[in-house]
C-alpha positions as CSV (number, residue, x, y, z in Angstrom):
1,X,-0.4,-47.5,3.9
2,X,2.4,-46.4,2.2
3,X,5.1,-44.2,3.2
4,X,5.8,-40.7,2.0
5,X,9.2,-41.6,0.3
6,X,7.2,-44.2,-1.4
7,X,4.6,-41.3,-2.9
8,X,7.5,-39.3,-3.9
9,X,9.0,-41.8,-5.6
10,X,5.3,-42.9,-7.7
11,X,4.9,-38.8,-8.5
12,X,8.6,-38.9,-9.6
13,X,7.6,-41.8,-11.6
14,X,4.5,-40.2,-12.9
15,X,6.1,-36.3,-13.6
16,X,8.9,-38.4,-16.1
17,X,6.1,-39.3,-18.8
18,X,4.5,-36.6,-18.4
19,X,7.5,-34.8,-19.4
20,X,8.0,-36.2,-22.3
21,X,4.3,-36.1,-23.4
22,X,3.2,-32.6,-24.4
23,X,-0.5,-33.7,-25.5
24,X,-3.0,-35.6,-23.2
25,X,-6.0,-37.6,-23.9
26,X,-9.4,-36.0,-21.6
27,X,-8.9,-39.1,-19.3
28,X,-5.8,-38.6,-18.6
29,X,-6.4,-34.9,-18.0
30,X,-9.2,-36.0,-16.1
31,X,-7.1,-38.3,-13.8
32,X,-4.3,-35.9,-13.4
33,X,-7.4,-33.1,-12.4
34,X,-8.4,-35.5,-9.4
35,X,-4.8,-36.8,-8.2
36,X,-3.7,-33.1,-8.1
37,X,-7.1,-32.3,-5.8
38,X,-6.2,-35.3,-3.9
39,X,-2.5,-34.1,-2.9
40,X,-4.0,-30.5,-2.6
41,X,-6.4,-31.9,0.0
42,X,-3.6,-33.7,2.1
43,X,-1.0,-30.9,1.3
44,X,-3.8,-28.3,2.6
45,X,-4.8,-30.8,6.1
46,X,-1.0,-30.6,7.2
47,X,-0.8,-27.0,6.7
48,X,-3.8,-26.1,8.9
49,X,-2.2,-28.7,11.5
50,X,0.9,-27.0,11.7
51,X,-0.9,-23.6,11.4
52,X,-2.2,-24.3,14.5
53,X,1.2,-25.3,16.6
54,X,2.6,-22.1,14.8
55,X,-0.8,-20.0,15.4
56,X,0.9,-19.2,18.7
57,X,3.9,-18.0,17.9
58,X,3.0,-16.2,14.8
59,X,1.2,-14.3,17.3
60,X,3.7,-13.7,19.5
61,X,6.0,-12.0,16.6
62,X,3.1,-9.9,15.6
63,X,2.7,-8.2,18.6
64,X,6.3,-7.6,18.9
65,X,6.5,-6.2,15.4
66,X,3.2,-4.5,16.6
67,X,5.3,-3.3,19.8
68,X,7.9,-2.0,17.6
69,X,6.1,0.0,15.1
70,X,3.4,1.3,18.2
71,X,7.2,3.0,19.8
72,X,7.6,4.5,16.3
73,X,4.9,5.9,16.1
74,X,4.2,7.2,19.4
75,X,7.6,8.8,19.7
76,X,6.4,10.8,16.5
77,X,3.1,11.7,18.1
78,X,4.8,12.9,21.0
79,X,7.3,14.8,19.4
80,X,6.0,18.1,17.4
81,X,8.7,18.0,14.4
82,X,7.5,17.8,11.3
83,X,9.1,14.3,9.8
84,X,9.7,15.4,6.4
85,X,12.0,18.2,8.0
86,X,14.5,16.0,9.6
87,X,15.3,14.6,6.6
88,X,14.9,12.0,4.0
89,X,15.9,8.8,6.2
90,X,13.7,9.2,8.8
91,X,10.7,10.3,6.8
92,X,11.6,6.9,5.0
93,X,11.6,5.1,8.7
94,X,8.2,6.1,9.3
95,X,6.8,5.3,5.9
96,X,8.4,2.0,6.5
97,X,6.9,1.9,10.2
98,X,3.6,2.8,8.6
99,X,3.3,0.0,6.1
100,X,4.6,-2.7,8.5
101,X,1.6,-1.6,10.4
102,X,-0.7,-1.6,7.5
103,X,0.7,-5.3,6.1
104,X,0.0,-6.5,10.4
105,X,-3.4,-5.5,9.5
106,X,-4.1,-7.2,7.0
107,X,-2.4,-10.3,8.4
108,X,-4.6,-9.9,11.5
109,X,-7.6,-9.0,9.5
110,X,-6.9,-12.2,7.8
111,X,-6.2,-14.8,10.3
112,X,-9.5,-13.0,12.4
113,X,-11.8,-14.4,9.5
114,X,-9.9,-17.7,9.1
115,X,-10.3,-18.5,12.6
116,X,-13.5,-17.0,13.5
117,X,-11.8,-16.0,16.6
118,X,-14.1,-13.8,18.8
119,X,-10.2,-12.1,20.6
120,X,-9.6,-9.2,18.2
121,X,-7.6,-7.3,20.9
122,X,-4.3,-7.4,18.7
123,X,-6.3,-6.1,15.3
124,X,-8.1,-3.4,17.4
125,X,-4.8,-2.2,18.5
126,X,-3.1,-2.7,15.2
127,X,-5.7,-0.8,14.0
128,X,-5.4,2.2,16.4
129,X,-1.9,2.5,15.6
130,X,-2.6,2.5,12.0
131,X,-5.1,5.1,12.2
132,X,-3.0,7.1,14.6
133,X,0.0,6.9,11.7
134,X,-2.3,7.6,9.2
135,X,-3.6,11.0,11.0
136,X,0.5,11.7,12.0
137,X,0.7,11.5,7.7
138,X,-2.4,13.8,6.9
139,X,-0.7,16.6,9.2
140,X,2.7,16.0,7.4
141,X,0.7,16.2,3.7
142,X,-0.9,19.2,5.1
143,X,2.2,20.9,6.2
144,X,4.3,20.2,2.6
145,X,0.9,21.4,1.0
146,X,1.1,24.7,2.7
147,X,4.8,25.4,2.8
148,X,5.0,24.1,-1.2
149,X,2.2,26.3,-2.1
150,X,3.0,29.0,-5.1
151,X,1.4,32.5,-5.6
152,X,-0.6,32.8,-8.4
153,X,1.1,34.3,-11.0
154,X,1.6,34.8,-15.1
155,X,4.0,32.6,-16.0
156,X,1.9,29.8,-14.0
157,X,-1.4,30.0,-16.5
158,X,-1.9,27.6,-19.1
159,X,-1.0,29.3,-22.8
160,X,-4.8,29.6,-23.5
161,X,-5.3,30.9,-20.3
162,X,-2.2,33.7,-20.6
163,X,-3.1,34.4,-24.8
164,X,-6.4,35.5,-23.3
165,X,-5.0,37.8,-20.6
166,X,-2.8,39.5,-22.7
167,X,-4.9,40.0,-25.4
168,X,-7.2,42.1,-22.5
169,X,-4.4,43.1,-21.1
170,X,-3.4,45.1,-24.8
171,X,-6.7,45.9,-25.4
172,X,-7.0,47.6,-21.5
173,X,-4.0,49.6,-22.4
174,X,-4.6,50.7,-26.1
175,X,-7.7,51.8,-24.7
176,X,-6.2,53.6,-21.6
177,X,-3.8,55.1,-24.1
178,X,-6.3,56.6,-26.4
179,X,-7.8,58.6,-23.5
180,X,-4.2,60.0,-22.4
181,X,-3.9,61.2,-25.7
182,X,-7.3,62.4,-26.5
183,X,-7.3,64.4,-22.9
184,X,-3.8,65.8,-23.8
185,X,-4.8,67.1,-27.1
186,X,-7.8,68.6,-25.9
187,X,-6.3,70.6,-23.3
């Protein structure tokens, strides 16, 4: 069998022609189609091998990213401050917190359906702190909802909207003055 530095050295030797060639023949393409499944195969075997040695500790620094954004989180839900009023960083913290969380998820999510693995403990509490951060968020939208709001007024109508009103609002008043006048004269 030969060794790796020996492969390297026969794709180095292939790539070179190939290089220089722009158009290929269908065998060629053909045989270039089933060498590059070939290394994808043995490129994708030592992945999952080492996937599994680092399966471990790539859980291990999930849950103490999960650890980190969980504290975040919970120190918001246990303070009644609105985020948004203590100013642009930390709003941007949280955000941040939040989509740490939300990218965990995924990852979880992920690596749950790769594995098959029946111990979703970690996603259900990734999950919980998600949806706790995403509640925490829907009170915050709320809030700059309410305090943003604006009265209804004029100036806030669409032009249509405002030519029509005025044009009532000049007829109302030509009308409103034509009684005025016709009372007063008749008394």
């Amino acid at each position: 069998m030969e060794t790796e530095e020996e492969l390297v050295a026969a794709a180095k030797k292939i790539m070179k022609p190939l290089e220089m060639k722009k158009n290929l023949t269908d065998d060629s393409k053909k045989i270039l189609s089933n060498l590059c499944m070939q290394l994808c195969d043995i490129t994708r075997e030592k992945e999952q091998k080492d996937e599994g040695v680092k399966e471990n500790d790539g859980l291990n620094e999930i849950e103490q990213q999960l650890d980190l954004i969980q504290d975040k989180v919970l120190s918001w839900e246990r303070d009644q401050a609105i985020i948004w009023d203590c100013g642009p960083e930390e709003a941007y913290e949280y955000l941040k917190a939040v989509d740490k969380a939300r990218k965990l998820t995924e990852s979880l999510e992920r690596l749950s359906l790769n594995n098959g693995s029946e111990d979703t403990t970690l996603l259900r509490r990734a999950h919980d702190v998600l949806q706790m951060a995403m509640a925490r968020l829907e009170e915050e939208f709320k809030h700059l909802l309410v305090q943003n709001r604006q009265p209804f007024e004029l100036e806030h109508m669409s032009f249509r909207s405002r030519a029509k009103s005025t044009a009532t609002i000049s007829t109302t008043y030509k009308h409103h003055a034509k009684n005025i006048i016709h009372v007063n004269l008749h008394k």
